[in-house]
N, C-alpha and C positions, 0 to 999 in steps of 0.2 A: 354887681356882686361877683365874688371871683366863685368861678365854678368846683363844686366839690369833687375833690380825687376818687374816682371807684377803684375798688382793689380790683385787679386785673385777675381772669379766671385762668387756674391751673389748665394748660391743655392735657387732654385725655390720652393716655400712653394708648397706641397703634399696636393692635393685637397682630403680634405675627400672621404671615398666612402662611393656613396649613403649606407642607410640602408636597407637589402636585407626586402621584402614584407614577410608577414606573410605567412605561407603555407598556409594558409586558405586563404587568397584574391589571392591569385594565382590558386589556383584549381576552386575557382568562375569565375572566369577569362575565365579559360580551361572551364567551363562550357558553357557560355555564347556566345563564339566562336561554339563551336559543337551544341548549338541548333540553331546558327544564320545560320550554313550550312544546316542545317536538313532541316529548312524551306525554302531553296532554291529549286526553283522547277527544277526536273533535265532534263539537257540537251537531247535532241532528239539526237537519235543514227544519224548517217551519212546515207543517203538516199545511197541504194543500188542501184550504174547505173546498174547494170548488170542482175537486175529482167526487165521481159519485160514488157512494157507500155500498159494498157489497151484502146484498141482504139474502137469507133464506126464508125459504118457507117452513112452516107450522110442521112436516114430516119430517124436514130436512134439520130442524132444530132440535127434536125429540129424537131424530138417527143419535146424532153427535153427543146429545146428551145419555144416551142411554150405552152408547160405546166409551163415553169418560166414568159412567160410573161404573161397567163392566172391567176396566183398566184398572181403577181402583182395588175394587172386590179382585179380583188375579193377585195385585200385589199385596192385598190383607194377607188372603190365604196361602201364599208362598211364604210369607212371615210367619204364620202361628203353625203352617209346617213344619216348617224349619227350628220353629220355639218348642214344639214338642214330640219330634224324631230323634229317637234315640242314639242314633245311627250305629254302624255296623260294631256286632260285638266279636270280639278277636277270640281267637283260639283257643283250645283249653291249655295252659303253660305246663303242665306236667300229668298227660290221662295216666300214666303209673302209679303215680302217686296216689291220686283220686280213686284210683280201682283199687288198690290193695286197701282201701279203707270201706268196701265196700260192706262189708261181713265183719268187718273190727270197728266194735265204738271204742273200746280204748285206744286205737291207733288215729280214732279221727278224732278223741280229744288231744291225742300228745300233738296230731299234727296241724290240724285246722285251730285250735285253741290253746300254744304253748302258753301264754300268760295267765290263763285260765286256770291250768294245771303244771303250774312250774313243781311242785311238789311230789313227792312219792308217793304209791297209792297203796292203801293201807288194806289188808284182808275185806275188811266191811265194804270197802271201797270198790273191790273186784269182784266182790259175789255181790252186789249193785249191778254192776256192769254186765254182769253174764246174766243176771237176773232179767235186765230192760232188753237186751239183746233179744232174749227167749221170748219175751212178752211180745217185740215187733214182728220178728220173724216168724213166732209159731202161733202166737197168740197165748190167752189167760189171763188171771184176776193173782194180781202182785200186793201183800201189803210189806215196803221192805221198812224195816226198823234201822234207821239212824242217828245221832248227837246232834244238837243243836251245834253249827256252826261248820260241823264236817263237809260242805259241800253239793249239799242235797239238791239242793234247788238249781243250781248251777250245773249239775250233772243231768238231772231232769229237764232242763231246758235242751242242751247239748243234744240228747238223745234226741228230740223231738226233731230237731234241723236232721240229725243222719237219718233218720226213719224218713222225713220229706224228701229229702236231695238227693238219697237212691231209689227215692221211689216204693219202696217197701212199702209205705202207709202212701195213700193218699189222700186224708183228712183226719187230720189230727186236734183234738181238742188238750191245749193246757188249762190246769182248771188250779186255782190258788185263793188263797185266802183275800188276798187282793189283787183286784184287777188290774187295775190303773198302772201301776208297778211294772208288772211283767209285761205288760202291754208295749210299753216302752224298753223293755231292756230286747226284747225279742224284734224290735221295729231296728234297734240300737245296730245289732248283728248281723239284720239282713241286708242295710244300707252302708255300711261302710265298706270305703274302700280303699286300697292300696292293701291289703290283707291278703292273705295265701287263700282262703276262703274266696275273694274274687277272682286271684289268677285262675285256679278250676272249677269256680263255679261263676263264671263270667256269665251266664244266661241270666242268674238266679239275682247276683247282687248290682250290677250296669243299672238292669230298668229300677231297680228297688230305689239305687241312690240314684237316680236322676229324678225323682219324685222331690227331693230335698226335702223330705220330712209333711209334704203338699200333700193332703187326702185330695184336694180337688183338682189335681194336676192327673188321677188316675185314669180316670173316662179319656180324658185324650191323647192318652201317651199313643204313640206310633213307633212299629218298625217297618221300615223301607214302606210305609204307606198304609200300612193296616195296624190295629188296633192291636194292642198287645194282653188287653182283657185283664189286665192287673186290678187289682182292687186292696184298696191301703185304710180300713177301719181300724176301731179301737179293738173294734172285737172278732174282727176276720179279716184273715190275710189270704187273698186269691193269688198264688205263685202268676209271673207274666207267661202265657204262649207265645214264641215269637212266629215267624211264618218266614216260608221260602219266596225266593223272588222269580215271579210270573213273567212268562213273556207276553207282550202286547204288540199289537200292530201301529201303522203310522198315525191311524185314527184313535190310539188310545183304547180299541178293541183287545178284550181275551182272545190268548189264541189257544186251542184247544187241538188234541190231538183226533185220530180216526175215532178211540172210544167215547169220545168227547173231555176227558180228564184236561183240563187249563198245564201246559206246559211249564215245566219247571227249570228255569237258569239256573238257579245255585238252590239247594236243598239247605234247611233252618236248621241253625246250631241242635247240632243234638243234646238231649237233656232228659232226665227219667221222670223229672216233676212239672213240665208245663200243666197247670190249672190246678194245681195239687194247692190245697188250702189248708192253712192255722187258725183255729178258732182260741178264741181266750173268753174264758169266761171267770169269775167270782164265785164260791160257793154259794154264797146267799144270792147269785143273781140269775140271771135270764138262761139258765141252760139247756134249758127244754128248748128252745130257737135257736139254739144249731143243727143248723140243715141249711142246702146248699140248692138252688136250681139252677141247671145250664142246660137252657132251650124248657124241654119240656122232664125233659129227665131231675127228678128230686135224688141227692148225692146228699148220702148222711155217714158220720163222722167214725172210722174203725178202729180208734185207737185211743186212748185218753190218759193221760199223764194228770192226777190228781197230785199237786203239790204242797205237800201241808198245808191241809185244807182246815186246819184250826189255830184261829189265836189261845194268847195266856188268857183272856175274858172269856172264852168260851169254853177252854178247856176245866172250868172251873165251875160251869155252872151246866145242869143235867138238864134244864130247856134245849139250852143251847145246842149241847151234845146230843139231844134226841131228832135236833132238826136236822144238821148236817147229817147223822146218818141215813133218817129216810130222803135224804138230794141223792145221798150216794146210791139206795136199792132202789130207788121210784126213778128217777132222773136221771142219773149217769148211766149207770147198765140199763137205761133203756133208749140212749141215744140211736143204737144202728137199727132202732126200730121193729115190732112184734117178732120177726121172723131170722135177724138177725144177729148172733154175739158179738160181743164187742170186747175189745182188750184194755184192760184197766190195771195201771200201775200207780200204787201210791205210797211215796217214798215218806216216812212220818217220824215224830216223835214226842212220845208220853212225856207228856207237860203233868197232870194231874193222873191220882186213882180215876180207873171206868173214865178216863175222855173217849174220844173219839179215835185217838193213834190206840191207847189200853183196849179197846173192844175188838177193833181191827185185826190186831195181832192176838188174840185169844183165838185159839185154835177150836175151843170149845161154841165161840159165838160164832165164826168166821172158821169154818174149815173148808170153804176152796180156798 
């Protein structure tokens, strides 16, 4: 049988060969490889089991431990140091300024509170002023008659910070219809900074706003290592002391002089209100619990700024009206305690017939 024809198979087209690399991008290559091992950090030799294990004893273990956790605790407490040191407060920027406002409330509202009082100040407005002046510096019972809207309140606070910050007063209670309010506008003023108010009273406003609004940041605020005794309540405001810097020895020993007095490096920013306190309290609230103890000594309050101490609901009803007045003869004039007067200014105004502002100012009811 004649053998059948196979179709013959297409040969397979021969794939070029690549083109071999220049010898120079091949030794770059080899280059590139040998520095990329070089810079391999090299392996640790295989830990020899058969070297013997350095061992401590039971004292020598509890040494090392109780020196690691001493290490420790060092560096906690150079952290929360350092978390809550206020550090060094700079100079006063202008004591001229600051002293010629010492005997002027209207010069330390144009100048500490231009925004305050960008406005002119009206007759009502300057026998206010000369009024609160007289009540801080000499003392007396003020009731001054005001408009709703004119300023009162704002002027009333004002005075309170000059009476504090020269030292004039040194506890002063603001007393308002509502607490909560003023409580916050008066926290608002002592903490802020970059204000002319900080550059001359850099004792007063530093440690205030370093607090950042923190009531529990105050127990441990520090300067240069001691306690600055600040205290930041809704309803008491303890001004900071700061302290001068002690000399110590290599041991971290006082070193004291022949009368025994601890040696002083630099003397603390001078100021007229270190520990000087604001109380704020609510007519209808807790007033009778202002008072102050430092150490053993009870410090009760010589000055009081009542600030329209009546709503429009009270001034309309004669419960109401009868309660605020006895806070104001039982309770307020009897803050500085049996033996002592106390100065009360109460800037107001007649909402209703016979409120509380209409009794005040009746000369007939109220003649101091």
């Amino acid at each position: 049988m004649p053998k059948k024809k196979t179709a013959k198979k297409s040969a397979r087209p021969k794939t070029p060969k690549k083109a071999s690399r220049p010898a120079g991008k091949k030794a770059a290559k080899r280059t590139r490889r040998t520095k990329k091992a070089a810079r391999k950090k090299p392996t640790a030799p295989p830990a020899d089991r058969t070297a013997p294990v350095e061992s401590w004893s039971d004292t020598e273990l509890s040494e090392r431990w109780e020196a690691k956790k001493e290490k420790a605790a060092s560096r906690e407490r150079a952290l929360s140091m350092a978390g809550r040191e206020i550090g060094t407060i700079p100079e006063r920027a202008d004591p001229d300024r600051r002293e010629a406002c010492r005997y002027n409330l209207r010069l330390f509202c144009e100048t500490y509170f231009p925004k305050l009082f960008f406005l002119g100040w009206s007759k009502a407005h300057l026998r206010t002023i000369k009024q609160l002046e007289k009540a801080v510096l000499e003392g007396g019972l003020f009731g001054l008659a005001m408009p709703r809207g004119s300023g009162k309140s704002t002027l009333s606070l004002v005075a309170v910070f000059w009476a504090i910050l020269f030292g004039h007063r040194s506890y002063v209670v603001l007393v308002a219809a509502t607490e909560k309010k003023i409580a916050k506008v008066v926290k608002h003023f002592l903490r802020t900074k970059g204000t002319i108010l900080e550059q001359d009273f850099p004792e007063v406003v530093i440690p205030c706003a370093e607090l950042a609004g923190k009531a529990n940041l105050a127990n441990g605020q520090l300067h240069r290592g001691h306690p600055t005794g600040i205290e930041w309540s809704d309803d008491q405001i303890v001004l900071p002391t700061l302290n001068p810097i002690y000399d110590f020895d290599e041991n971290g020993k006082e070193i004291r002089d022949r009368n025994g007095n601890r040696v002083v490096l630099a003397e603390a920013p001078p100021s007229d209100c270190y520990g000087s306190i604001i109380g704020i309290a609510g007519i209808t609230g807790e007033i009778r619990g202002q008072f102050y103890y430092r150490g053993e000594t009870l410090i009760r309050p010589d000055f009081v700024i009542c600030d329209d101490p009546q709503t429009k609901q009270s001034a309309q009803s004669g419960d109401m009206t009868k309660f605020r007045l006895e806070v104001l003869d039982e309770d307020i004039l009897g803050l500085a305690g049996p033996t002592e007067t106390i100065s009360v200014v109460m800037p107001c105004t007649v909402i209703a017939t016979d409120d509380m502002a209409d009794q005040i100012l009746n000369p007939d009811k109220y003649p101091d």
